[in-house]
C-alpha positions, 0 to 999 in steps of 0.5 A: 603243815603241823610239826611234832619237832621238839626242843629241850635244854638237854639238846640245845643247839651246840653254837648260835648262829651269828646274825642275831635278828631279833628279840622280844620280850613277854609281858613277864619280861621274859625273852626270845631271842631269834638268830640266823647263819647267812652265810655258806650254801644253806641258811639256817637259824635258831631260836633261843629262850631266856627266863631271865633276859639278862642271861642273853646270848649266852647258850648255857644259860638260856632255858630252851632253844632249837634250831630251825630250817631257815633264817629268822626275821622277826618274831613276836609274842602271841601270849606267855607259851607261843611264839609267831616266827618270821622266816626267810623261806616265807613260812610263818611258824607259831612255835609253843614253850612246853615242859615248864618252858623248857622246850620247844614245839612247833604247831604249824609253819605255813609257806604261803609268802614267796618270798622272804617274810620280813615282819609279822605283827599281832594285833591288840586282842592278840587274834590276828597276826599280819605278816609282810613280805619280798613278795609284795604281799600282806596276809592276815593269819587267824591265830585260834584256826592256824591258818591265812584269812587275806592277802593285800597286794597294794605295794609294787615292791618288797614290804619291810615293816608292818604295825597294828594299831594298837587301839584299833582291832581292825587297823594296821599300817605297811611300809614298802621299798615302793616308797609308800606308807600305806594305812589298811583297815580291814572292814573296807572294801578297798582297805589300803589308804596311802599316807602322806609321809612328808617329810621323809627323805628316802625309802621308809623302812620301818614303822611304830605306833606311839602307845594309845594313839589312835593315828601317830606312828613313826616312820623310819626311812633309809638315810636315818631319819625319823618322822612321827606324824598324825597319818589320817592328817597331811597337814597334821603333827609332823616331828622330825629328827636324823638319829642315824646315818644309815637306814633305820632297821626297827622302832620302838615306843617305851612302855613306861615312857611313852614319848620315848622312842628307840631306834637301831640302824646299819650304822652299828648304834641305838639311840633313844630320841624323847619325842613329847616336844621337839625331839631329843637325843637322850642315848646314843650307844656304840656298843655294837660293830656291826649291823644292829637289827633287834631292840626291845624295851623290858616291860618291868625294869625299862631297860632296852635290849638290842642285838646284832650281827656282830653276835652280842646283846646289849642291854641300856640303862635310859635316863633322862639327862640332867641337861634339858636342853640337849641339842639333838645334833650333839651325840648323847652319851652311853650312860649306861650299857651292858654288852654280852656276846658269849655264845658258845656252848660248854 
């Protein structure tokens, strides 16, 4: 279904909603940031857009939001203009920057999950979007034609999480409250190959690919642990580490510092373990108080953003400590963090 809904600066939504979801940054390092309002008979969310990802949460500052008619789960850049949306409804939606990026506007929102999509990804060449749901179902969206090219029904139970290869166009992974990591590839008749994800402890609740590799991925399970592993190989690399005490909610790999991976739990921290050896803990920030759901690395300045139910965002200034030995069991320090959680209109 085509929409003509229009967003400008001068009609901003007058408060975000609480829950903040999800951010992402652009290649430019600009920022969206997605909010929902969980609570009361109606869900609703919006998006907000920020030139300069340093002026998040703060609704006078950003340059365009919109609110939307359900809560949003996830999103992910399509290139410098649109956006793809994840919705509790089980639309997904590609939303466009207009007017100078001042403006929103939505091209399409399509209700073909039945549940709530909790992850949509794109692939490398930024063609193919994959959208996990509550469903059970996968789907594969054409981004040019705007519309859904297959549905995967593997899992058994609500799929958290999925990730693109990023070398392989046609390769994705899936992680599902079944139990099961599963590896997808497109070209074969029968795409789903389940993964070995020993050691994992508990439910695996979210996934991400280490940057260039053709087959290592991390794995985040429901009891804070963290494994990395060669999924084409059981017997292959296993690294595994306990960053949180509550389920993990996203990863994400650094672009600058490839080995470095970040993590956000229920547990209210951000952590960012050095995976090139035996992993370490190299931050622990305790900024939040309450569920962190979104982290983002910026692709210019490496700083990790990370957003909340407790309506703030967070930027993190990583360093590597000065002392090499750090025992992962020892909480990291917050060596540097920068809170904001003004989100008031004037």
């Amino acid at each position: 279904m085509e929409s003509e809904q229009l967003a400008t600066n001068s009609n901003l939504p007058a408060a975000m909603d609480k829950q903040l979801d999800v951010l992402m940054h652009n290649r430019d390092g600009s920022l969206i940031l997605g909010a929902s309002s969980l609570t009361g008979r109606y869900w609703a969310g919006s998006l907000w857009f920020y030139e300069d990802p340093n002026n998040a949460p703060t609704i006078e500052r950003s340059s365009a939001g919109v609110q939307t008619e359900a809560g949003v789960t996830d999103i992910v850049w399509i290139d410098e203009l649109r956006v793809a949306v994840a919705s509790d409804t089980g639309a997904v939606e590609i939303w466009q920057l207009i007017d100078s990026r001042s403006s929103f506007k939505n091209l399409f929102y399509l209700f073909e999950h039945h549940e709530t999509v909790n992850s949509v990804k794109i692939n490398s060449n930024r063609t193919r979007l994959a959208s996990g749901s509550a469903d059970c179902l996968i789907k594969i969206w054409d981004v040019a034609g705007q519309c859904s090219t297959g549905t995967y029904h593997a899992h058994t139970a609500p799929v958290e999480k999925v990730a693109w290869s990023p070398v392989e166009l046609e390769v994705f992974a899936s992680c599902s409250q079944d139990g099961r990591v599963l590896l997808w590839d497109t070209r074969k008749p029968k795409p789903a190959f389940k993964v070995d994800q020993s050691p994992l402890y508990s439910l695996p609740t979210s996934l991400a690919w280490k940057p260039g590799e053709t087959a290592v991925i991390a794995i985040g399970d429901e009891t804070g642990h963290i494994v990395l592993k060669d999924i084409r190989n059981a017997n292959g690399m296993i690294k595994d580490c306990k960053s949180h005490t509550r389920a993990v909610h996203r990863l994400a790999f650094s672009p600058k510092n490839g080995t470095w991976l970040a993590s956000v739990s229920d547990d209210s921290t951000a952590v960012v373990t050095d995976m090139a050896n035996e992993p370490r803990q190299i931050y622990r920030s305790y900024s939040h108080n309450d569920f962190v759901r979104g982290l983002s690395w910026d692709p210019l300045s490496n700083k990790l953003f990370t957003c909340g139910w407790d309506k703030q965002v967070c930027t993190h200034v990583v360093t590597m400590p000065a002392d090499d030995r750090m025992d992962i069991s020892t909480p990291a320090a917050s060596y540097s963090s920068k809170v904001k959680g003004h989100t008031t209109k004037s």
